[in-house]
GUKEKE-669097 format. One line per field, with one value per residue: residue in three letters; x, z, y of N, C-alpha, C, O, CB in turn; residue number from 1. Coordinates in steps of 0.1 Angstrom, whole numbers. Glycine has a CB too. Example, Ala and Ser with C-alpha at 12.3 -4.5 7.8 and 13.67 -1.06 7.14 Angstrom:
% GUKEKE-669097
code	ala;ser
n_c1	132;128
n_c3	78;71
n_c2	-57;-22
ca_c1	123;137
ca_c3	78;71
ca_c2	-45;-11
c_c1	132;129
c_c3	78;79
c_c2	-33;0
o_c1	142;134
o_c3	85;80
o_c2	-33;11
cb_c1	113;141
cb_c3	90;57
cb_c2	-45;-6
pos	1;2
***
This chain:
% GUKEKE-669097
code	unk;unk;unk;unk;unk;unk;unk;unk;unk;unk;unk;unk;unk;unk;unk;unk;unk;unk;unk;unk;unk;unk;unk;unk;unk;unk;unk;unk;unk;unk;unk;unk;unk;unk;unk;unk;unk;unk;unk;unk;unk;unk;unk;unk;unk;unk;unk;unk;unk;unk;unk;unk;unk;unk;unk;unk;unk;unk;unk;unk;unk;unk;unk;unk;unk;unk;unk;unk;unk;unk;unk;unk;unk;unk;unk;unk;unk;unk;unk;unk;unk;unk;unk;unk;unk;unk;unk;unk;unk;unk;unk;unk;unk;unk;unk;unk;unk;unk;unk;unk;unk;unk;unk;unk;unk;unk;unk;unk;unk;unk;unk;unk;unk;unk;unk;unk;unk;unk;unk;unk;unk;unk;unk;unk;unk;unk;unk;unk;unk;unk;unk;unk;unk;unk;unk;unk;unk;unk;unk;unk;unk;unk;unk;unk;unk;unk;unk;unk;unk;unk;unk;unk;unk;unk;unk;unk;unk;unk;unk;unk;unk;unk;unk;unk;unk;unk;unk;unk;unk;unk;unk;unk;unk;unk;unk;unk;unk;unk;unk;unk;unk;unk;unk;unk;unk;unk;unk;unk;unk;unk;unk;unk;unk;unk;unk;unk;unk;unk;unk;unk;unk;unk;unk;unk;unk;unk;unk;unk;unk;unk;unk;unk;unk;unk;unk;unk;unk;unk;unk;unk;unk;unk;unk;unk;unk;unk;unk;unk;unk;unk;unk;unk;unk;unk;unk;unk;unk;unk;unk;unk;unk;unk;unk;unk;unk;unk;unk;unk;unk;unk;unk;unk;unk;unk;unk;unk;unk;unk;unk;unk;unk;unk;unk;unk;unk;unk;unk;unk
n_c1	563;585;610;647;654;655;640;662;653;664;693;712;743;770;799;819;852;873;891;876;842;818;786;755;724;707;674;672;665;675;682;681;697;696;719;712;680;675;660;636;625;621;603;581;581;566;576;600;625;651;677;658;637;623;604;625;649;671;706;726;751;756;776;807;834;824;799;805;786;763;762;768;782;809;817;824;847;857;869;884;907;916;927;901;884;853;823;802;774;768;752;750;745;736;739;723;716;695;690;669;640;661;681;713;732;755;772;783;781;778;787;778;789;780;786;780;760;753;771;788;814;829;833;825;832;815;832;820;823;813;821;820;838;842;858;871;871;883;874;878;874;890;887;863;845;841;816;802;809;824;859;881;914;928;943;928;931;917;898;870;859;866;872;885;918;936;954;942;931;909;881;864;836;815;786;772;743;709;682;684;705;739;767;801;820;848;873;909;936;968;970;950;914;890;865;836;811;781;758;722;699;668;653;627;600;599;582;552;533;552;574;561;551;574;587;567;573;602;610;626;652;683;687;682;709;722;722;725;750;763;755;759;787;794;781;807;829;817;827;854;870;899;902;911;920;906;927;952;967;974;988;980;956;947;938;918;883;861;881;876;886;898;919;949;944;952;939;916
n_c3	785;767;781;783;801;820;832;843;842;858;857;877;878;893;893;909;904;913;946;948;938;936;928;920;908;909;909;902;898;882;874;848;843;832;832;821;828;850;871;854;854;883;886;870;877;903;925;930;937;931;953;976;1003;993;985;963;959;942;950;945;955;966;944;930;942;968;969;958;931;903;897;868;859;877;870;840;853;863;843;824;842;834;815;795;773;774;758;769;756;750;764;794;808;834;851;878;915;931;964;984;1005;1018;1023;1007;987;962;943;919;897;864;840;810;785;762;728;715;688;698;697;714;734;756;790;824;850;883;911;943;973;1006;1027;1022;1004;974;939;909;876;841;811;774;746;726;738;729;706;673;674;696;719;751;762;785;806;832;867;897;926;950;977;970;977;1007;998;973;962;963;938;920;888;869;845;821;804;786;774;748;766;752;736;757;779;790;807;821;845;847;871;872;879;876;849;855;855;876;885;871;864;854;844;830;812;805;788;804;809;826;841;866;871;864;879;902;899;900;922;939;930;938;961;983;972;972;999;994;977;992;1018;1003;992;1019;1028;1008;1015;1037;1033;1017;1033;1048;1033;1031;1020;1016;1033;1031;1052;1055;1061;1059;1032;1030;1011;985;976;958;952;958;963;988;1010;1040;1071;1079;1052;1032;1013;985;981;953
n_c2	1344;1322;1304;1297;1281;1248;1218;1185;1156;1128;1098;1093;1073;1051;1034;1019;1006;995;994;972;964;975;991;1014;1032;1062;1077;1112;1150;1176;1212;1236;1259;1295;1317;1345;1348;1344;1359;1357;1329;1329;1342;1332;1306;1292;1284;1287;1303;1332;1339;1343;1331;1297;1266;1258;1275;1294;1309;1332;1334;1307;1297;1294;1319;1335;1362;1398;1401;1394;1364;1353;1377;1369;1343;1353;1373;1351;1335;1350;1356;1335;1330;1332;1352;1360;1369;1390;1390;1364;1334;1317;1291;1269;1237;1224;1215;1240;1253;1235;1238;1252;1239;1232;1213;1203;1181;1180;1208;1224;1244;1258;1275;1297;1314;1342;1340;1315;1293;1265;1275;1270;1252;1247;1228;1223;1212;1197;1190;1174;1187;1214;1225;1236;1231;1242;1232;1235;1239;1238;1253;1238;1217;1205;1187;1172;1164;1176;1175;1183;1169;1160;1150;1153;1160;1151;1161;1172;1168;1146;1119;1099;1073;1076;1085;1115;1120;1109;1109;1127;1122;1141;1136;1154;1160;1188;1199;1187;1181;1155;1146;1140;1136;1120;1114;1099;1080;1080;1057;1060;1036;1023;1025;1033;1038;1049;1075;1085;1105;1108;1119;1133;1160;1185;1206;1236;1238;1250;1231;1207;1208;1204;1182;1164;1169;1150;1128;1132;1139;1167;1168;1177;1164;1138;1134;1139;1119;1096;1094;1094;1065;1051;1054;1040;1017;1011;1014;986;975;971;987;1008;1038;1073;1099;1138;1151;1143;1146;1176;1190;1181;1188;1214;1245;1250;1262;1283;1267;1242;1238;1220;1214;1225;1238;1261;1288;1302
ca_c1	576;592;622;653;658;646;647;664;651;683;698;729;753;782;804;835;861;886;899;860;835;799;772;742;718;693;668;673;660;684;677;693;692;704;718;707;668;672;648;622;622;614;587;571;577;560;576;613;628;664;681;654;636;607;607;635;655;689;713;740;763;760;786;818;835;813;802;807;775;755;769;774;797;819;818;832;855;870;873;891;915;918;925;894;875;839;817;788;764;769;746;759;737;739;731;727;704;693;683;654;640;672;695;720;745;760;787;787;770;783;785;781;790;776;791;762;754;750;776;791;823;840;823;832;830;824;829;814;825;807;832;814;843;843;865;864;872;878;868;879;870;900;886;854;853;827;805;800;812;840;869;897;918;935;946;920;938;904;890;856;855;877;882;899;932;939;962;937;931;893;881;859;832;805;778;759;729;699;667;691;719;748;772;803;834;859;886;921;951;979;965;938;904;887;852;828;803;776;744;720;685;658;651;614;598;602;566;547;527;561;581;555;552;588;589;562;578;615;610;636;663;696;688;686;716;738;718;728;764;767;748;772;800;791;786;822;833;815;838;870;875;906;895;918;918;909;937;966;977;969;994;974;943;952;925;904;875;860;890;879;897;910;924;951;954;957;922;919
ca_c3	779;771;788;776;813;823;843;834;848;853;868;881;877;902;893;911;896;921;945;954;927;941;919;923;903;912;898;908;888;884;870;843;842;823;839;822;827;865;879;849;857;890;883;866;886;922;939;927;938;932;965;989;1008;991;981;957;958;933;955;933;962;964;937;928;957;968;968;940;922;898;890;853;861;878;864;835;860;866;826;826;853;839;798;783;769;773;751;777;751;753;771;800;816;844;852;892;922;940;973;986;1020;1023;1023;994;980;951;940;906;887;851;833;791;780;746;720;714;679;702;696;726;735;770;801;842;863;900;919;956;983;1020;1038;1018;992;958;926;892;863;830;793;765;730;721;743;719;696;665;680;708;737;761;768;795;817;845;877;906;933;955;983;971;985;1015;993;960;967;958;932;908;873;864;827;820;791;784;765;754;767;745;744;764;788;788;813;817;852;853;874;865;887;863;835;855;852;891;892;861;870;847;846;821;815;797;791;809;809;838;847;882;870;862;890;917;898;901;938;946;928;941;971;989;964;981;1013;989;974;1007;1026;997;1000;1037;1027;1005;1022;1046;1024;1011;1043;1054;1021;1036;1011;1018;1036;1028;1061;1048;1069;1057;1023;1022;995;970;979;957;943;966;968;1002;1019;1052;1083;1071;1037;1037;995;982;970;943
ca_c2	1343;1311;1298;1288;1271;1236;1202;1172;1144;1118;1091;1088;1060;1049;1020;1015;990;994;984;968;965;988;996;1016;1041;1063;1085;1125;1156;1184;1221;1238;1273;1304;1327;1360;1348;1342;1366;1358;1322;1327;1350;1324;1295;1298;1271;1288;1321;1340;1348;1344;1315;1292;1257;1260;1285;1297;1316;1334;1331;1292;1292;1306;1324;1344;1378;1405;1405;1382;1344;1353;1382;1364;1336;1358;1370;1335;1332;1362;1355;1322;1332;1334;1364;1357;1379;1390;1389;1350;1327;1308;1278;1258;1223;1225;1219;1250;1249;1230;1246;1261;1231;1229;1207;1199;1169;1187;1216;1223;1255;1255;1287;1298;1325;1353;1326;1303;1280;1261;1277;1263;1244;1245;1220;1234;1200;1200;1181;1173;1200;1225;1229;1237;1235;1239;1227;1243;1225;1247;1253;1226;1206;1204;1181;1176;1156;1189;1170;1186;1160;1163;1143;1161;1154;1156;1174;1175;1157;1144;1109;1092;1065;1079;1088;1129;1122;1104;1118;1126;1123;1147;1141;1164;1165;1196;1193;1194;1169;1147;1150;1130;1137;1114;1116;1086;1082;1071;1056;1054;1033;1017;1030;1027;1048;1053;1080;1091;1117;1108;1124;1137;1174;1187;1219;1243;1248;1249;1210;1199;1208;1200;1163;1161;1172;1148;1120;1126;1148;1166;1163;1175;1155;1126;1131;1135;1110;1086;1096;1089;1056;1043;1055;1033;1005;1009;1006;971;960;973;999;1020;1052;1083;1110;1144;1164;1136;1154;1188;1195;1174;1198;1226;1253;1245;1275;1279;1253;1240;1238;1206;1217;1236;1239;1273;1294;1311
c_c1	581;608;634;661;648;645;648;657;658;684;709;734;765;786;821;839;869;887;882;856;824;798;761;738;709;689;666;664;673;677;684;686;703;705;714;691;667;658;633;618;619;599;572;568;575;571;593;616;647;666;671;648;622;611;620;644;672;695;726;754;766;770;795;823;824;808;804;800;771;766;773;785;807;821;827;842;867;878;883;907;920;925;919;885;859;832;802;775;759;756;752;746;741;731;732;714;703;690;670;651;652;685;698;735;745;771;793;778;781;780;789;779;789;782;773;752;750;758;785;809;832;827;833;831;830;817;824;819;816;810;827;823;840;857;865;876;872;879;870;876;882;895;874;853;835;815;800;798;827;848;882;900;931;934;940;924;927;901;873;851;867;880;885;907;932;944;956;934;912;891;869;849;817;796;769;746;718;684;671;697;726;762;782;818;836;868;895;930;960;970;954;926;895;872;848;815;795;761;735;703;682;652;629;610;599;591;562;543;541;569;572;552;565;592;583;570;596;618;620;649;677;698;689;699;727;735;725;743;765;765;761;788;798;790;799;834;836;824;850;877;888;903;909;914;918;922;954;973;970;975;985;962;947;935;918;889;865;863;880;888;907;919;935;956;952;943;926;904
c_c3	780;778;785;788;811;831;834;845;847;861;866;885;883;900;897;914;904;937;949;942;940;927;923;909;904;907;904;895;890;873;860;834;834;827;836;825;843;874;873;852;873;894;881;868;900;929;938;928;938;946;974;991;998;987;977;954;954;944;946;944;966;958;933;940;953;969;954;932;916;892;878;849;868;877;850;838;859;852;825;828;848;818;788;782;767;768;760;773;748;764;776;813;822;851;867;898;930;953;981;1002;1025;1028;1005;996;967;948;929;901;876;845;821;793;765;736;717;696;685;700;707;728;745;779;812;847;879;907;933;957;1002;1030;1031;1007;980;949;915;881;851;815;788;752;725;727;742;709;686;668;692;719;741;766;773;804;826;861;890;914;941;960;979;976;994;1010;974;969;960;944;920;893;869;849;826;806;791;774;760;755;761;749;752;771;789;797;821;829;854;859;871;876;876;850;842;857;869;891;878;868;856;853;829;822;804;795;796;809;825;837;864;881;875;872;905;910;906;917;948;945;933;951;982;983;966;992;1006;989;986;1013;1018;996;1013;1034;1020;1007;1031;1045;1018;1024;1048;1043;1024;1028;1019;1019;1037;1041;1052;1052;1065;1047;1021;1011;986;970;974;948;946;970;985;1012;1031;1065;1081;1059;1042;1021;992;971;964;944
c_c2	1328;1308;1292;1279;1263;1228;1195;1162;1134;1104;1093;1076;1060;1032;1020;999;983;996;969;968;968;992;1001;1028;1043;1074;1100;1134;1168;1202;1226;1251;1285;1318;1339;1360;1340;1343;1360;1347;1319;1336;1341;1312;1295;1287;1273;1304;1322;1346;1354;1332;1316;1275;1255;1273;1288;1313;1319;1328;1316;1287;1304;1308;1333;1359;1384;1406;1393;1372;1350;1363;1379;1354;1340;1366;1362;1334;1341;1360;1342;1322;1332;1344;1359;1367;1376;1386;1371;1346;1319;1303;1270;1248;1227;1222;1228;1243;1242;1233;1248;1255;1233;1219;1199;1193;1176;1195;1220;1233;1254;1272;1289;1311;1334;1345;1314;1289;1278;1269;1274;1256;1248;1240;1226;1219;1203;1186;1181;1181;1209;1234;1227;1233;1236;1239;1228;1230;1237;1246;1243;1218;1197;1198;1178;1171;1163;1180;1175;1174;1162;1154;1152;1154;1165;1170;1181;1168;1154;1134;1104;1074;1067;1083;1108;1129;1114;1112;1117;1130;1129;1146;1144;1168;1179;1192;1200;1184;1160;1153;1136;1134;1125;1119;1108;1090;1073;1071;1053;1051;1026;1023;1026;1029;1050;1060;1088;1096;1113;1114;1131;1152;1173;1203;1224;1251;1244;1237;1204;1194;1205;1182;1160;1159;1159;1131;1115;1139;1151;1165;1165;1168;1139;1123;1131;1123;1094;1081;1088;1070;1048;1045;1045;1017;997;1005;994;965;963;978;1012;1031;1062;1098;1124;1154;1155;1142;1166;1197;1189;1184;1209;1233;1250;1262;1269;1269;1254;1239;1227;1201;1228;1243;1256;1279;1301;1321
o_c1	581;615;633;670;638;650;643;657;660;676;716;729;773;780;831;835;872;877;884;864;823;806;754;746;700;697;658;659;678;666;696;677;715;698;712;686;659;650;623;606;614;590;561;558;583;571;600;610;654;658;672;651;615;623;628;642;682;689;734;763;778;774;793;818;818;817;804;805;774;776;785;794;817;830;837;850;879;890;894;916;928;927;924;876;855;834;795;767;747;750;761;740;750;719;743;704;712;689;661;660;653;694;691;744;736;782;805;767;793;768;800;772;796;780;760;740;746;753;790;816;844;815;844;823;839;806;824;819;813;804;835;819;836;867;857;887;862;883;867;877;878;898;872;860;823;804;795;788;838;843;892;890;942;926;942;922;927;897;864;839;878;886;886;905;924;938;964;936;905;898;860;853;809;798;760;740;715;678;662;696;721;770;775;827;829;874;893;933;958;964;945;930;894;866;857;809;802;755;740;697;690;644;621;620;599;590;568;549;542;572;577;551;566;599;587;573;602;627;623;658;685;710;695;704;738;744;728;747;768;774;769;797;809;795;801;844;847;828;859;889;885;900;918;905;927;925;965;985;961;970;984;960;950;926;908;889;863;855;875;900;919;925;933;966;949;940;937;903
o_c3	791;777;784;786;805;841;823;857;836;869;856;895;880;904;891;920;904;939;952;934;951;918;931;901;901;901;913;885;901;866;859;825;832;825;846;825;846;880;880;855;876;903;885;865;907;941;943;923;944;951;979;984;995;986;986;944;960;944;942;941;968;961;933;950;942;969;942;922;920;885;879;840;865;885;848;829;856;851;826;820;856;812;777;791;756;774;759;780;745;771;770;822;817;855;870;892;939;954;982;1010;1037;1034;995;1004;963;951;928;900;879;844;819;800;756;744;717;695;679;701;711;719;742;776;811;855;886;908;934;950;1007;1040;1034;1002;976;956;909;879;845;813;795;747;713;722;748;700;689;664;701;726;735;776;767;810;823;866;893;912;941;953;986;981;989;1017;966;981;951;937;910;893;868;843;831;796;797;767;767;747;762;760;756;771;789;788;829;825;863;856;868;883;868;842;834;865;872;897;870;877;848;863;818;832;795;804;793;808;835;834;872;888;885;875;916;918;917;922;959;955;932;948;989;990;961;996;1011;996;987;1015;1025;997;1015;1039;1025;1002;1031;1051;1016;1025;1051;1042;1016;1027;1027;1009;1044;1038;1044;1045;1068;1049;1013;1005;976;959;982;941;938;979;990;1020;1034;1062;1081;1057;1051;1018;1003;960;965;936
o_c2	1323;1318;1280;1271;1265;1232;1195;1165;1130;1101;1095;1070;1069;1021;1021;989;971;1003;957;972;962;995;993;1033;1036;1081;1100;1128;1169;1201;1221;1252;1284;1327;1347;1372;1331;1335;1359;1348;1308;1336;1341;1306;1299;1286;1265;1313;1315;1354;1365;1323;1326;1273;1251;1281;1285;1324;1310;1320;1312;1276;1316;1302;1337;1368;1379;1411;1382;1374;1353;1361;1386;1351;1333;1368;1363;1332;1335;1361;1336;1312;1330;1345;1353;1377;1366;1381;1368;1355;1313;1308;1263;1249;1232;1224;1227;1231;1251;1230;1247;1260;1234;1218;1191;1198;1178;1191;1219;1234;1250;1279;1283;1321;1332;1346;1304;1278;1288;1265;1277;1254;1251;1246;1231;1215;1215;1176;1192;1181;1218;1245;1216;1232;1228;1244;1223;1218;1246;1235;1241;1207;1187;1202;1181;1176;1155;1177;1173;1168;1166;1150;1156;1146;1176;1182;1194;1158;1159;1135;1104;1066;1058;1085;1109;1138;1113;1124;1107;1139;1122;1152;1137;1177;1181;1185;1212;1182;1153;1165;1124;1133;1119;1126;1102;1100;1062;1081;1043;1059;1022;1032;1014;1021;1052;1054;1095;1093;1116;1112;1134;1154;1164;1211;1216;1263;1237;1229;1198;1182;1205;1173;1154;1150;1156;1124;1104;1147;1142;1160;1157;1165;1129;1114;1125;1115;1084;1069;1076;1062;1041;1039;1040;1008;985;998;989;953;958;976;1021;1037;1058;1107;1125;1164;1160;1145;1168;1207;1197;1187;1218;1228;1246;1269;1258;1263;1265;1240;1226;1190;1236;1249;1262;1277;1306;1330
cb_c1	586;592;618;663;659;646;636;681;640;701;696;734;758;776;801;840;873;893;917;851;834;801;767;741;718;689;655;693;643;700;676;701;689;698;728;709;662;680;648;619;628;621;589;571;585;536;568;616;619;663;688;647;634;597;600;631;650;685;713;744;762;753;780;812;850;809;816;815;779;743;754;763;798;822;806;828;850;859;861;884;908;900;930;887;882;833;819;786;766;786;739;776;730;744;739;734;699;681;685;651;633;666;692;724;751;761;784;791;760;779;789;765;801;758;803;769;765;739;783;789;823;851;820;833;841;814;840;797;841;807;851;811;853;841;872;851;868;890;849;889;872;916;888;853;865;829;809;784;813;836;871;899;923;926;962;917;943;896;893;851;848;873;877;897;948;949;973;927;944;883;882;866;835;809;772;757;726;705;656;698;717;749;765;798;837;866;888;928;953;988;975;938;899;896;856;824;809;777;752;725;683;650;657;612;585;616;549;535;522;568;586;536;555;595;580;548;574;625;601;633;662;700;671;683;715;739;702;723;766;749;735;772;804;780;781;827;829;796;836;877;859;913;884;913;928;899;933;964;982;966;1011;969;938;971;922;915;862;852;913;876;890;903;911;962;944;974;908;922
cb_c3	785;761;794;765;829;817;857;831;846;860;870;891;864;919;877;925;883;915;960;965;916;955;913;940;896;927;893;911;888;878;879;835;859;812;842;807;812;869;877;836;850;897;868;858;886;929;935;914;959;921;960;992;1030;976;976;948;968;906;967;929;973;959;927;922;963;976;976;931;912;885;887;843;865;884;864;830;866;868;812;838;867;847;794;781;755;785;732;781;740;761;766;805;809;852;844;898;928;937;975;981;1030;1034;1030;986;989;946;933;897;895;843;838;776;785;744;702;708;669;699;683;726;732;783;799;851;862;909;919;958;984;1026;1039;1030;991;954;924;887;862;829;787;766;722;724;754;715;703;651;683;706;740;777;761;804;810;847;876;914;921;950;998;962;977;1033;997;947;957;965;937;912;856;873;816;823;779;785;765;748;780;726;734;759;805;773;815;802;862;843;885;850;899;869;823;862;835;905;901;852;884;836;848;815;827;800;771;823;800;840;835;888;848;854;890;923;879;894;941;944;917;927;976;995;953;985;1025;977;964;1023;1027;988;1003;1053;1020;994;1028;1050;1014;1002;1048;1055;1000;1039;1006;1012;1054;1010;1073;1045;1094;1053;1008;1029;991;970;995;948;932;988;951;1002;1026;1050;1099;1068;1025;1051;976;975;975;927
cb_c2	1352;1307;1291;1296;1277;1230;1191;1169;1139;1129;1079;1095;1057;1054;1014;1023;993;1005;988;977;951;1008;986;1022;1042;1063;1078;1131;1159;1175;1229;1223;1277;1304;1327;1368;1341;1351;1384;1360;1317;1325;1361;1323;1287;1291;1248;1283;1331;1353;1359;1354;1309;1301;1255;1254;1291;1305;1313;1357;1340;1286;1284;1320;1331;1340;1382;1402;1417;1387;1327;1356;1390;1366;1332;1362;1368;1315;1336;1370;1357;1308;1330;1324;1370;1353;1378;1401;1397;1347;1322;1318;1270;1264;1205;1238;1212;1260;1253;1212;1238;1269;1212;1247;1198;1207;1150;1179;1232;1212;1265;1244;1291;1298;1317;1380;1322;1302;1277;1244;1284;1279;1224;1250;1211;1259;1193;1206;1185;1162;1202;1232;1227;1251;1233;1255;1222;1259;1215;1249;1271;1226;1208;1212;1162;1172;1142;1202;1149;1194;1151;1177;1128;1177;1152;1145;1185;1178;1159;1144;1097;1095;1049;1091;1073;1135;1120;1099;1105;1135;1106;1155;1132;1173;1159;1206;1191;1195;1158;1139;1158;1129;1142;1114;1123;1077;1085;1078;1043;1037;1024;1009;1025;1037;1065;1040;1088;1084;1141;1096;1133;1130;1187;1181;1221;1249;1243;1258;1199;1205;1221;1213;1155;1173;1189;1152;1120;1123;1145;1158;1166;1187;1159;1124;1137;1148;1112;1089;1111;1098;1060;1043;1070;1038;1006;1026;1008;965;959;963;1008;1021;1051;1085;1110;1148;1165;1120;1147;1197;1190;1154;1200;1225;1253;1237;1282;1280;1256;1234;1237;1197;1223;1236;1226;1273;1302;1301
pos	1;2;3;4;5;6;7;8;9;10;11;12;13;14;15;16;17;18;19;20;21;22;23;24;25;26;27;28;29;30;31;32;33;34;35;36;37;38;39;40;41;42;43;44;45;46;47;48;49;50;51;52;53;54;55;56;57;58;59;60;61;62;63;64;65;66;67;68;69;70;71;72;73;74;75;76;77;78;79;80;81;82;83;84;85;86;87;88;89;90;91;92;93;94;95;96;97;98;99;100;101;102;103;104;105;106;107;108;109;110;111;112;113;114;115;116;117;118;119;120;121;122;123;124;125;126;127;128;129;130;131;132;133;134;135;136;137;138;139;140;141;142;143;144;145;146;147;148;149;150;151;152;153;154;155;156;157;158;159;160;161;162;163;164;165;166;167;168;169;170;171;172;173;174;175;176;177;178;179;180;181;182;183;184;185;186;187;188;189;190;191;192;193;194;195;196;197;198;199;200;201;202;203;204;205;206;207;208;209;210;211;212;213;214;215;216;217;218;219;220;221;222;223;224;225;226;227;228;229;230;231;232;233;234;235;236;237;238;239;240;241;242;243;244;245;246;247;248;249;250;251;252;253;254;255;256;257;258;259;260;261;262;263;264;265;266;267;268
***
């Protein structure tokens, strides 16, 4: 059976404007899976299993709150609860990294949600932070435009780094992803533009070659991506970048899923 899951193979882009100029980009791979063909794709990839341990492994409960049954039901759930009618028969795919020997994290995974024709009908952002919170992010069929990219600007309201401020605005644009990806979060102070962050990559097949190249060539891939964090957090420091405590506003911390002890914003 073919697959309508895959890998992207990407980099990611980090350019902050403000109040410092940093630059870096490095080269990750990310997954991007569909949620009614869970089980089959790890049937058929060895080195990938649903909700138990192996190399790579997709735990439903990694995302969303947790609990209550498979990712795509409550994920239609959230829609629900949030005013959109999702027609089950829909396809709903997500860009994310599973776990790799049983570490996970995620800065961002991205859910496209498709009408049962297959045409794109909303997106979610479920941001991740280093305290192990979530939140997410909705894109709506208005927020679609002919050129099938999601665009929104809203106001963060989420600790993800201790130097943005809470109260910044993130611009949201979204490509769907097809033989590309294009993926596209700025932040905004007022009118000035501080942080350009983009995801760009190449679609790959989601076979056993593929994914054990991939592994050999960018091994470890959530421990990258935190290690790299820490890394340039550290960098932003030595330039005397304004550091933001996370326990100083916990009103700005609102809709926060699984808050920390240090949050005190209000879950949904």
């Amino acid at each position: 059976m073919e697959l309508n899951s895959c890998l992207y193979e990407c980099s990611v882009m980090h350019h902050r404007l403000a109040p410092k100029e940093h630059h870096f980009r490095h080269d990750i791979f990310m997954f991007w899976l569909d949620l009614d063909e869970l089980d089959a794709a790890a049937q058929k990839v060895l080195f990938l299993s649903r909700n138990r341990a192996n190399l790579y492994a997709f735990r439903d409960d990694d995302h969303l709150p947790s609990g209550g049954g498979p990712l795509k039901s409550r994920l239609i759930n959230w829609l629900a609860k949030n005013g959109v009618t999702f027609d089950p028969r829909g396809r709903i795919r997500l860009l994310t990294f599973p776990r790799v020997l049983g570490y996970i994290f995620n800065p961002i995974s991205v859910y496209f949600c498709f009408g049962p024709t297959g045409e794109p009908v909303c997106a979610v952002a479920e941001v991740g932070n280093t305290f192990g919170e979530m939140k997410l992010y909705f894109l709506g069929p208005d927020e679609l435009g002919e050129d099938k990219v999601f665009r929104r600007i809203t106001v963060k309201n989420f600790y993800v780094s201790p130097f943005s401020a809470l109260d910044l605005r993130f611009e949201f644009k979204f490509g769907v992803p097809g033989e590309t990806l294009a993926l596209y979060v700025d932040d905004w102070d007022g009118a000035e533009k501080t942080l350009l962050t983009s995801l760009t990559g190449q679609r790959a097949p989601l076979t056993n070659r593929r994914l054990l190249w991939l592994t050999i060539k960018c091994p470890l891939v959530t421990l990258k991506v935190i290690f790299l964090i820490h890394w340039h957090a550290f960098l932003l420091w030595l330039k005397k970048v304004p550091f933001h405590r996370k326990a100083a506003n916990p009103s700005l911390q609102t809709d926060v899923l699984r808050p920390h002890a240090a949050s005190i914003g209000t879950p949904k």
